[in-house]
ZADO-1210 file (C-alpha; in nm, 4 decimals, padded with zeros to 6 digits):
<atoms>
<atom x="02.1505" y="02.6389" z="03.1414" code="UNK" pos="1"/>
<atom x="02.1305" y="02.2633" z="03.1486" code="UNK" pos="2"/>
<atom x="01.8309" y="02.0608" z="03.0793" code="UNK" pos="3"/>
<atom x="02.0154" y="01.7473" z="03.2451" code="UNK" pos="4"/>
<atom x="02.2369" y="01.7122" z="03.5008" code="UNK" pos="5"/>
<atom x="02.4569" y="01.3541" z="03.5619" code="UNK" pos="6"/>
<atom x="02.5654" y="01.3515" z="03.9170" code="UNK" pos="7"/>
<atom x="02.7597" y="01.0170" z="03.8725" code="UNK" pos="8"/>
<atom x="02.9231" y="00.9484" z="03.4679" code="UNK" pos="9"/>
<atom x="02.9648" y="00.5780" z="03.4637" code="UNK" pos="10"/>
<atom x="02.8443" y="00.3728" z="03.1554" code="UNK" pos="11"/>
<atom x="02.5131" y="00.3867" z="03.2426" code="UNK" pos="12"/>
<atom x="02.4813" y="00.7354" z="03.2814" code="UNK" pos="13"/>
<atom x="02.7276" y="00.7615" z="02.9688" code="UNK" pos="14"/>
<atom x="02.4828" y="00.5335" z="02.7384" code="UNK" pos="15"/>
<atom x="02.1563" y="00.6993" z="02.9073" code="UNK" pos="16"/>
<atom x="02.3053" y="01.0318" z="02.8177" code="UNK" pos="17"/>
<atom x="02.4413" y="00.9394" z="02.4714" code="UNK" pos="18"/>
<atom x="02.0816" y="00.8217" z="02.3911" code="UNK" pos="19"/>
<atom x="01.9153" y="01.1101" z="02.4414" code="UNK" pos="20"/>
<atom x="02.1438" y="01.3430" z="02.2206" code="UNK" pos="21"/>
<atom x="02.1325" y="00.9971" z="01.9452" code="UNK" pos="22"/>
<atom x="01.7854" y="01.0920" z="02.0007" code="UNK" pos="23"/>
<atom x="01.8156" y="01.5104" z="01.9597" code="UNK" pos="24"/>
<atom x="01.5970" y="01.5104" z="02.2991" code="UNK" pos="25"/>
<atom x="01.8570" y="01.7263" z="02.3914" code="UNK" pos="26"/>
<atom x="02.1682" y="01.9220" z="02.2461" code="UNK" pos="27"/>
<atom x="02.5459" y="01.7952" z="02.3792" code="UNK" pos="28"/>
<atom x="02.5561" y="02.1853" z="02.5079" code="UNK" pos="29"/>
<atom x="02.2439" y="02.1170" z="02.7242" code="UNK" pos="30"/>
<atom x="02.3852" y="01.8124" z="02.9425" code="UNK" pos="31"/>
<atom x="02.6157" y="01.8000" z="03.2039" code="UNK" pos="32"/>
<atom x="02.7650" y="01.6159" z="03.4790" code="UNK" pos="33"/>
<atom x="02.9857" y="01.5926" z="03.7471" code="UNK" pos="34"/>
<atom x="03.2125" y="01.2792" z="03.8542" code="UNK" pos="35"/>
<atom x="03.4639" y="01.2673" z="04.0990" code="UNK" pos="36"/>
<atom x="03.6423" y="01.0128" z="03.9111" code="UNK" pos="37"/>
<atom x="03.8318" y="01.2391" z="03.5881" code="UNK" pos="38"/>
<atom x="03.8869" y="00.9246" z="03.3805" code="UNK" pos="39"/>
<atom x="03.4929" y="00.8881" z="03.4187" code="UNK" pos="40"/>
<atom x="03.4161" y="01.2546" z="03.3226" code="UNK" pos="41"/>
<atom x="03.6197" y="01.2828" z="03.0566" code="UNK" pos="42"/>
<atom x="03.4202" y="00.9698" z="02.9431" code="UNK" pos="43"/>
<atom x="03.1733" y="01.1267" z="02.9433" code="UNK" pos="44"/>
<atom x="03.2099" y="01.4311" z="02.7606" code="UNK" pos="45"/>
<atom x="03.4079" y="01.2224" z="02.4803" code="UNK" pos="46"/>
<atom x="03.1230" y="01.0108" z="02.4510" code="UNK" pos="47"/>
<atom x="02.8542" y="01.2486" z="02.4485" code="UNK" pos="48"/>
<atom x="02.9710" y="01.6485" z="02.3277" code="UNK" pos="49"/>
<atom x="02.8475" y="01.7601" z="02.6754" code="UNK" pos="50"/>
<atom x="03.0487" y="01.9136" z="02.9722" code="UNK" pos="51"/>
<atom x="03.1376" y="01.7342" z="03.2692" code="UNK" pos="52"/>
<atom x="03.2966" y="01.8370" z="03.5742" code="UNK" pos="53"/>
<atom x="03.5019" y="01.6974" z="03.8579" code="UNK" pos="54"/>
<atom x="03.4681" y="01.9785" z="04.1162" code="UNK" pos="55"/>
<atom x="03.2160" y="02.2733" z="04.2151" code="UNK" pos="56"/>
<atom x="02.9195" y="02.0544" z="04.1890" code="UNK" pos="57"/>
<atom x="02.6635" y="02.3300" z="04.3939" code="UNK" pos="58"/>
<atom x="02.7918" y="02.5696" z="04.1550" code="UNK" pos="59"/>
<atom x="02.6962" y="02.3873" z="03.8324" code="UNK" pos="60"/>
<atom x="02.3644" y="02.2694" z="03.9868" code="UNK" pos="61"/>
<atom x="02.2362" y="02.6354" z="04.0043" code="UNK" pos="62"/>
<atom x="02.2275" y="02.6062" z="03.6005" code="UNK" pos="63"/>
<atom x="01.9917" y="02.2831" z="03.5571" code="UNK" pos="64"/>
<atom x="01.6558" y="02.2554" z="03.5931" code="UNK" pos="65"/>
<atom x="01.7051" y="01.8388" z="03.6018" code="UNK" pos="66"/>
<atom x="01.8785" y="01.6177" z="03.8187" code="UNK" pos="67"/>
<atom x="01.9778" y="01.2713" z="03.7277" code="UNK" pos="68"/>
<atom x="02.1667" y="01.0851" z="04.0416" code="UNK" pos="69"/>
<atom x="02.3515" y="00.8020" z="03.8831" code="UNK" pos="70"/>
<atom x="02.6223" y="00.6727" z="04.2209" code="UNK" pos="71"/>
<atom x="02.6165" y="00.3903" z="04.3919" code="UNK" pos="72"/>
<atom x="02.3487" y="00.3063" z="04.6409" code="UNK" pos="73"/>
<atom x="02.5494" y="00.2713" z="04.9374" code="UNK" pos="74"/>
<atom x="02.7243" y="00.6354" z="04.8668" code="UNK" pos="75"/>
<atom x="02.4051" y="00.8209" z="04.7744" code="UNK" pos="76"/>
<atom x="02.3638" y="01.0203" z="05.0737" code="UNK" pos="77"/>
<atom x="02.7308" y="01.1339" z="05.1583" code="UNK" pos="78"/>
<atom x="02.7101" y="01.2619" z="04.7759" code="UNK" pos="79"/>
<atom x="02.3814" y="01.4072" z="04.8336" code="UNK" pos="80"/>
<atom x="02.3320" y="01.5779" z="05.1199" code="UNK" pos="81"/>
<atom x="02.6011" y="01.8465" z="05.1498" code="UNK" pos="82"/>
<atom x="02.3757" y="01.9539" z="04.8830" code="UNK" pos="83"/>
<atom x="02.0557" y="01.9571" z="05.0056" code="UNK" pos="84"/>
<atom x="01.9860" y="02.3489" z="04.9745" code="UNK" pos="85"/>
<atom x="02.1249" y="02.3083" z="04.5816" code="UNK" pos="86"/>
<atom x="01.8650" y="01.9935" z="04.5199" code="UNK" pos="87"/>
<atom x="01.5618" y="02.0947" z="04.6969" code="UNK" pos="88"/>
<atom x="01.3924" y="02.3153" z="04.3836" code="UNK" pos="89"/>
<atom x="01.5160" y="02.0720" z="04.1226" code="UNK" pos="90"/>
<atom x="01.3557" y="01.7440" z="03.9415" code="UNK" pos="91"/>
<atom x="01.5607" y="01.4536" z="04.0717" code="UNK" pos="92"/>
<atom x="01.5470" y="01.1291" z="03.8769" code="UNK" pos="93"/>
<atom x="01.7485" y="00.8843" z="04.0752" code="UNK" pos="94"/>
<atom x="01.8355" y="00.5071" z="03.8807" code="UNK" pos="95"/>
<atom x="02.0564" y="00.4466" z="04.2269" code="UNK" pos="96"/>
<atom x="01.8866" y="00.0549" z="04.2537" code="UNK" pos="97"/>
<atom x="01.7187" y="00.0011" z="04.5966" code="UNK" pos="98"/>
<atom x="01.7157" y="00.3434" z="04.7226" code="UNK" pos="99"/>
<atom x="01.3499" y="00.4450" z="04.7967" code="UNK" pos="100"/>
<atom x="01.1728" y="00.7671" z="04.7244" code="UNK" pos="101"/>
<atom x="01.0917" y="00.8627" z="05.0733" code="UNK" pos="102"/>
<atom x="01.4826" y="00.8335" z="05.1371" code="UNK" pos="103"/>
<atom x="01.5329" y="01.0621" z="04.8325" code="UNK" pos="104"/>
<atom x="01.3286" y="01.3121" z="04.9256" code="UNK" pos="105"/>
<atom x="01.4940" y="01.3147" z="05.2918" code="UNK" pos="106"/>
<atom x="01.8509" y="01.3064" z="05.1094" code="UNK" pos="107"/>
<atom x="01.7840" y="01.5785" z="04.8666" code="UNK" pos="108"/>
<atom x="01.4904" y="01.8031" z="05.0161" code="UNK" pos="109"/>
<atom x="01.2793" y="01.7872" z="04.6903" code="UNK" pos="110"/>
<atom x="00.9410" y="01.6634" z="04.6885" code="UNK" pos="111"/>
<atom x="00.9859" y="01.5923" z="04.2619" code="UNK" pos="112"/>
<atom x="01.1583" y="01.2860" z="04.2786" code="UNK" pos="113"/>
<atom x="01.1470" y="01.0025" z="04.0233" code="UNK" pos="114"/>
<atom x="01.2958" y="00.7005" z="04.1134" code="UNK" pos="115"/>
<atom x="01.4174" y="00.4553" z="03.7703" code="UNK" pos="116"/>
<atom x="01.5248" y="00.0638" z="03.7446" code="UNK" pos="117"/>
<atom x="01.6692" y="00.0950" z="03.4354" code="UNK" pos="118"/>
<atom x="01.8866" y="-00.1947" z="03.2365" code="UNK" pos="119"/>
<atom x="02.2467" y="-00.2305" z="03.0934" code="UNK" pos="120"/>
<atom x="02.1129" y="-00.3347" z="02.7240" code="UNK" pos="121"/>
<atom x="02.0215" y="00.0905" z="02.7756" code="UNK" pos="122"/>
<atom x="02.4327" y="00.0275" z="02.6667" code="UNK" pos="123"/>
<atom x="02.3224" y="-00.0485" z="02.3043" code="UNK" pos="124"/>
<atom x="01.9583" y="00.1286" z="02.3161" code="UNK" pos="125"/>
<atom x="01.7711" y="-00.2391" z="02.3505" code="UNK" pos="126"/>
<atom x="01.7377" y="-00.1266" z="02.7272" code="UNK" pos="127"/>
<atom x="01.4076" y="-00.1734" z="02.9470" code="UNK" pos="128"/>
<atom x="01.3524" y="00.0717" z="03.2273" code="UNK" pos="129"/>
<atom x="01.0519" y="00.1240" z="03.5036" code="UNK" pos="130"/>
<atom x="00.9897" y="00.4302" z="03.6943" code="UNK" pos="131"/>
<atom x="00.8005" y="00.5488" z="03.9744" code="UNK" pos="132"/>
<atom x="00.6963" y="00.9363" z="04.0780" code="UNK" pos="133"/>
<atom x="00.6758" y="01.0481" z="04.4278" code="UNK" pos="134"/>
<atom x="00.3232" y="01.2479" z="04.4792" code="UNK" pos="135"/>
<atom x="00.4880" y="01.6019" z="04.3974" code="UNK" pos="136"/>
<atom x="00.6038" y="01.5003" z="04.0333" code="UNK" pos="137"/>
<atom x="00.4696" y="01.6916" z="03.7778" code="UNK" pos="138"/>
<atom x="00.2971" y="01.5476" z="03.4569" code="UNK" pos="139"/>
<atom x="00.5786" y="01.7063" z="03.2142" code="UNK" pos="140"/>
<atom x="00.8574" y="01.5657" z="03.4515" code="UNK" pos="141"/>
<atom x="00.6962" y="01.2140" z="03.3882" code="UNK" pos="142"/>
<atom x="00.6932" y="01.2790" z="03.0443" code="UNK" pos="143"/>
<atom x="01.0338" y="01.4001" z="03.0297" code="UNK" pos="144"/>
<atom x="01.1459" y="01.1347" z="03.2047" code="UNK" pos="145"/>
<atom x="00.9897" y="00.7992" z="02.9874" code="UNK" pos="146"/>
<atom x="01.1538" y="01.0444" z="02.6559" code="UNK" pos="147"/>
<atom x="01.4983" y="01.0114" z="02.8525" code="UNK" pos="148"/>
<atom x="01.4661" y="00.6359" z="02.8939" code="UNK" pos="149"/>
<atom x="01.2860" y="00.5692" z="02.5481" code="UNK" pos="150"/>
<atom x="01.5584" y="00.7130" z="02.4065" code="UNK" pos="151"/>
<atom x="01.7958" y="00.3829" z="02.5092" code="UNK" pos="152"/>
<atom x="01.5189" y="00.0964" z="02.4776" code="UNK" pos="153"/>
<atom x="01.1359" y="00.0919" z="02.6230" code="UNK" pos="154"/>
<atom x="01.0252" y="00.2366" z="02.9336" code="UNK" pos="155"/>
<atom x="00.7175" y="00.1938" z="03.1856" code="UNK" pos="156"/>
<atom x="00.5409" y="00.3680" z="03.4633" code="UNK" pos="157"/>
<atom x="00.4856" y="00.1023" z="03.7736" code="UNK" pos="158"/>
<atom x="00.4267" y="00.2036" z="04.1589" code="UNK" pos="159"/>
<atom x="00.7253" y="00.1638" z="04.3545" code="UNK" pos="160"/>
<atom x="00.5985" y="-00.1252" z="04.5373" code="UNK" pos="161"/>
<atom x="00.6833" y="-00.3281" z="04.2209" code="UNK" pos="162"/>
<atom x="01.0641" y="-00.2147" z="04.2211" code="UNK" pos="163"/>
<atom x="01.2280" y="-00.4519" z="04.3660" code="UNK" pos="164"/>
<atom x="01.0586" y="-00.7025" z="04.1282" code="UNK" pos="165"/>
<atom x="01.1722" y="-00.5059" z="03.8575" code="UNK" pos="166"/>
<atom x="01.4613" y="-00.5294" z="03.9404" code="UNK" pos="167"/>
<atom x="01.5178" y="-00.8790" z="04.0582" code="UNK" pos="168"/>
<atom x="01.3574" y="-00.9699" z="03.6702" code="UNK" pos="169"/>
<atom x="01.4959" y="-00.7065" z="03.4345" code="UNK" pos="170"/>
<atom x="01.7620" y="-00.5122" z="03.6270" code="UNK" pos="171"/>
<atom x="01.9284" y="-00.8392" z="03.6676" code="UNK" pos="172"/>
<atom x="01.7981" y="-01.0360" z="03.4271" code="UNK" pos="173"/>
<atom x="02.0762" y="-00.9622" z="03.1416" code="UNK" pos="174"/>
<atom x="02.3298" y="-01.1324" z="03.4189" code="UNK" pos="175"/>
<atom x="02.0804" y="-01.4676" z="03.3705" code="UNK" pos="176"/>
<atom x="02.0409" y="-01.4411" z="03.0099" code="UNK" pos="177"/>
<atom x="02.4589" y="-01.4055" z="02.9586" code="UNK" pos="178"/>
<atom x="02.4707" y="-01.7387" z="03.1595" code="UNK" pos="179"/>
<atom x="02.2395" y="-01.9114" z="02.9744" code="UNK" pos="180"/>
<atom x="02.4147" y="-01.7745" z="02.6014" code="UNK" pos="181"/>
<atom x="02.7350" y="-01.9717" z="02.7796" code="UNK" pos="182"/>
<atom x="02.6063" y="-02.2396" z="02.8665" code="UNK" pos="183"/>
<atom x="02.4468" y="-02.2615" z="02.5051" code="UNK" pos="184"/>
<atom x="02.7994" y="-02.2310" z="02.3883" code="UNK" pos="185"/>
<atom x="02.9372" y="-02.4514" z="02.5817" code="UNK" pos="186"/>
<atom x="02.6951" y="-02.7332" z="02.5153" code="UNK" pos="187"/>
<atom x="02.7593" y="-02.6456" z="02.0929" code="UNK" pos="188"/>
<atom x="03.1783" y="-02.6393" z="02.1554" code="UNK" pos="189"/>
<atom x="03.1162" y="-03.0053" z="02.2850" code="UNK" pos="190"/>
<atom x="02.9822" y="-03.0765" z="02.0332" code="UNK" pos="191"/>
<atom x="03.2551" y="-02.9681" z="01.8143" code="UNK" pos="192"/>
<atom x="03.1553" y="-02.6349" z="01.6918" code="UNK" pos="193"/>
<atom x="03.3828" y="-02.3551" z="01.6803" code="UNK" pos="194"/>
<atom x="03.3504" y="-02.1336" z="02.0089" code="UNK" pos="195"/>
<atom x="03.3251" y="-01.8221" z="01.8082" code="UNK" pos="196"/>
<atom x="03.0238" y="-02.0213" z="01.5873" code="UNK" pos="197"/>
<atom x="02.8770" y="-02.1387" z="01.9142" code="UNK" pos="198"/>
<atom x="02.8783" y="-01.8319" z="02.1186" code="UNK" pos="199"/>
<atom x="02.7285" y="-01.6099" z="01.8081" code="UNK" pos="200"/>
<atom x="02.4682" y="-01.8957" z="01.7030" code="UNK" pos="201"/>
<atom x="02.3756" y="-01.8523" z="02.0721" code="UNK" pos="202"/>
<atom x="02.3468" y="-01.5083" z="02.1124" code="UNK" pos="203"/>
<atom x="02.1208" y="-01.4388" z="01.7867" code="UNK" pos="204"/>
<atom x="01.8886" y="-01.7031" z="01.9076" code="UNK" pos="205"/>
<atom x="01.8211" y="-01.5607" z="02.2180" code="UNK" pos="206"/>
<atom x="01.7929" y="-01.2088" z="02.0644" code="UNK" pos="207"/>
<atom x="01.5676" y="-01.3585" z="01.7904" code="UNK" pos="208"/>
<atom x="01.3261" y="-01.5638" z="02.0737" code="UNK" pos="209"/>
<atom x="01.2870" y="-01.2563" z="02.2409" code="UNK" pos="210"/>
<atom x="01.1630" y="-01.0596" z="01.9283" code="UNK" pos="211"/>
<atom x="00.9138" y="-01.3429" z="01.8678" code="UNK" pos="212"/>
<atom x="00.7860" y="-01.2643" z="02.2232" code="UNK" pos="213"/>
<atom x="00.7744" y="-00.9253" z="02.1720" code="UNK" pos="214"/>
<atom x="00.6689" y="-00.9012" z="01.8284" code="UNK" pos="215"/>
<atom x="00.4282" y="-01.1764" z="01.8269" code="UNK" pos="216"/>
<atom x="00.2718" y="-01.0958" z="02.1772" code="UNK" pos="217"/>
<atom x="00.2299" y="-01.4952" z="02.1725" code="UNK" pos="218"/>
<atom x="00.3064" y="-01.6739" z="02.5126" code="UNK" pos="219"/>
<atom x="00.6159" y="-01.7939" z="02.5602" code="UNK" pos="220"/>
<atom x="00.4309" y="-02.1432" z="02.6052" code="UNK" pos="221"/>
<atom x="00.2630" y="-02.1248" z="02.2824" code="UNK" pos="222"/>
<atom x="00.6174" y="-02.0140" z="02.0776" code="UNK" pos="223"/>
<atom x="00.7794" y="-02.3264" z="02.2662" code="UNK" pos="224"/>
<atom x="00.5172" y="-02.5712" z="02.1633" code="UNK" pos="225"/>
<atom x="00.5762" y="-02.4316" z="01.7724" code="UNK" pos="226"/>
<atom x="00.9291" y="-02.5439" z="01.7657" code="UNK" pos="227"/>
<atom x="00.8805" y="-02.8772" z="01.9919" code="UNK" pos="228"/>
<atom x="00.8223" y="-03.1975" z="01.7680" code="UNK" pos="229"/>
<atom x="00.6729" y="-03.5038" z="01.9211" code="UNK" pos="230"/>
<atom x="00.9789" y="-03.7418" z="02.0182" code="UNK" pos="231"/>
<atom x="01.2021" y="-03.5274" z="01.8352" code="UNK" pos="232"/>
<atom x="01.5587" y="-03.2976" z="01.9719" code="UNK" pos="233"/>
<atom x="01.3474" y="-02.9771" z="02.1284" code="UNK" pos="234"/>
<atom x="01.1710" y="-03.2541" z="02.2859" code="UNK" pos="235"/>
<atom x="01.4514" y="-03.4161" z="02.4268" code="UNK" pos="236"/>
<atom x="01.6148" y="-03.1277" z="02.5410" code="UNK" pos="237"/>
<atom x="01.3143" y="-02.9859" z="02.7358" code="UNK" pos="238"/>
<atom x="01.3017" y="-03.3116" z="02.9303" code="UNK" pos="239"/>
<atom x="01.6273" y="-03.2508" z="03.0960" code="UNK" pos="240"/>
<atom x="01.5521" y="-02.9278" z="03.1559" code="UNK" pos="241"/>
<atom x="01.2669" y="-03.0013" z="03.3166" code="UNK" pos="242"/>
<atom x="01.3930" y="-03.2921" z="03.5559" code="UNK" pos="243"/>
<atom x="01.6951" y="-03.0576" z="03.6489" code="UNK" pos="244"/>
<atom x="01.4663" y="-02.7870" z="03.7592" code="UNK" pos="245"/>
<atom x="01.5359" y="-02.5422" z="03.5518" code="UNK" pos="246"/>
<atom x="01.2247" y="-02.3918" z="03.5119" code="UNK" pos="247"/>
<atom x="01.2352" y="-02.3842" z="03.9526" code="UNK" pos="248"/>
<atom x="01.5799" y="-02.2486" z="03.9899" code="UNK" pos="249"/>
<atom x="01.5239" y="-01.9518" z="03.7376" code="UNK" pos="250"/>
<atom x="01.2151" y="-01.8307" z="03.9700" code="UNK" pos="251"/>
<atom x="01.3937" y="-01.9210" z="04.2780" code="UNK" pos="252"/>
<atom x="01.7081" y="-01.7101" z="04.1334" code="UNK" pos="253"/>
<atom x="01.4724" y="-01.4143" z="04.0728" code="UNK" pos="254"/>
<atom x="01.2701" y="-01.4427" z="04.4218" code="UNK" pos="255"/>
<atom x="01.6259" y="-01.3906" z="04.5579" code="UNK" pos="256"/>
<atom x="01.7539" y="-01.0963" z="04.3749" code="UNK" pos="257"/>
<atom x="01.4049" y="-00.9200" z="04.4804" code="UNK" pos="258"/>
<atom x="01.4930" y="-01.0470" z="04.8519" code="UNK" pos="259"/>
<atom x="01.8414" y="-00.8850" z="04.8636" code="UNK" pos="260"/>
<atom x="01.6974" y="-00.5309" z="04.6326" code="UNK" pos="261"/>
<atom x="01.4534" y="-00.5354" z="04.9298" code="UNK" pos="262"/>
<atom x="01.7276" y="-00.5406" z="05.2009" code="UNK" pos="263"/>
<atom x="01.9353" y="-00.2755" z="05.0152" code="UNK" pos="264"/>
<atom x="01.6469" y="-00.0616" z="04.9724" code="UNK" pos="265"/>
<atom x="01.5834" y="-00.1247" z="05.4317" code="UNK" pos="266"/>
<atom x="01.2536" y="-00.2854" z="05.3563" code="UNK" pos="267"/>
<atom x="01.1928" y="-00.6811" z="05.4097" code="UNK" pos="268"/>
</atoms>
């Protein structure tokens, strides 16, 4: 019997499950999944000890008690439904971005859905994930369910209503922070530093910025102020910044991800 059941084995699924066995949640020999793609399933099972199938999928479903659904949006119900009758009894956690509950529950036939907007830093366990329950959830399925995703970073209960945020700030958000790293880089191989320097010196001060955030629980405004001297380079550097926009296009950019998770999802 499986406690967890991938439909879908790409490398979030992968780094989701390989968390929770990092985290002896659960055994290798208690996951499972099923991927059409064999290249992906045996990915899968290499990277985490536990089986993983390519065919018979209502056949391996009558030995889990959990469902995770881990396709693409746009193919979720042709891989669904000609399961309906094998889904209807199970838990189904879905991190399929923009696909509502209500649609879930139509696709699938349970009424124990949990619908996650989880990250790709999940990918080296720094990832951040928010989850909603439809009304027939359970208390130990939500439990279950923020020990799955705690397992590969943090994780936090929201109503749905706030997905599309979520997702438009940390579902997309590593794409904006990778830009800015670049950009960082590029601006130090300018000015003659070594790219490899450049790009690292980059990286670690983003990681260790966000610690201070997180650690500190100081405002972002506050930390900022701390490192800006009167007149001096910080200073400088926040003034272009600041007559460029920069501070308005990062909003903007974020408004617009939550416009387009809306439209996937049907909703405006």
């Amino acid at each position: 019997m499986y406690k967890l059941f991938f439909i879908g084995t790409g490398k979030m699924a992968t780094a989701i499950a390989g968390g929770i066995v990092k985290s002896k949640l659960f055994e290798p020999s208690q996951i499972g999944g099923f991927d059409i793609n064999e290249a992906a399933a045996s990915m899968f099972t290499g990277a985490t000890g536990g089986d993983c199938f390519s065919n018979k999928l209502a056949l391996h479903l009558e030995k889990t008690e959990t469902v995770l659904i881990a396709v693409k949006p746009q193919v979720v119900e042709k891989a669904l439904a000609p399961y309906a009758d094998s889904l209807k009894n199970k838990v189904i956690i879905s991190i399929a971005a923009g696909v509502p509950i209500e649609k879930l529950e139509t696709v699938t036939g349970s009424k124990r859905i949990i619908r996650v907007m989880p990250n790709t830093p999940a990918l080296v366990g720094a990832g951040a994930a928010v989850y909603s329950a439809s009304a027939g959830v359970e208390k130990n399925d939500i439990e279950l369910v923020n020990k799955i995703f705690s397992s590969v970073g943090i994780a936090l209960q929201l109503s749905e209503s706030y997905l599309d945020a979520v997702t438009a700030v940390s579902g997309s958000g590593p794409a904006y922070v990778f830009e800015f790293i670049q950009a960082m880089a590029d601006g130090g191989v300018a000015e003659g530093l070594p790219r490899d320097i450049a790009l690292k010196l980059a990286a670690q001060t983003v990681l260790g910025a966000a610690e201070m955030v997180l650690k500190t629980g100081a405002h972002p405004q506050l930390l900022k102020d701390n490192v800006t001297s009167p007149a001096g380079t910080t200073s400088r550097a926040l003034e272009v910044m600041a007559a460029r926009g920069f501070a308005g296009i990062v909003m903007q950019s974020v408004r617009a991800a939550a416009a387009r998770s809306r439209e996937l999802g049907g909703s405006k």
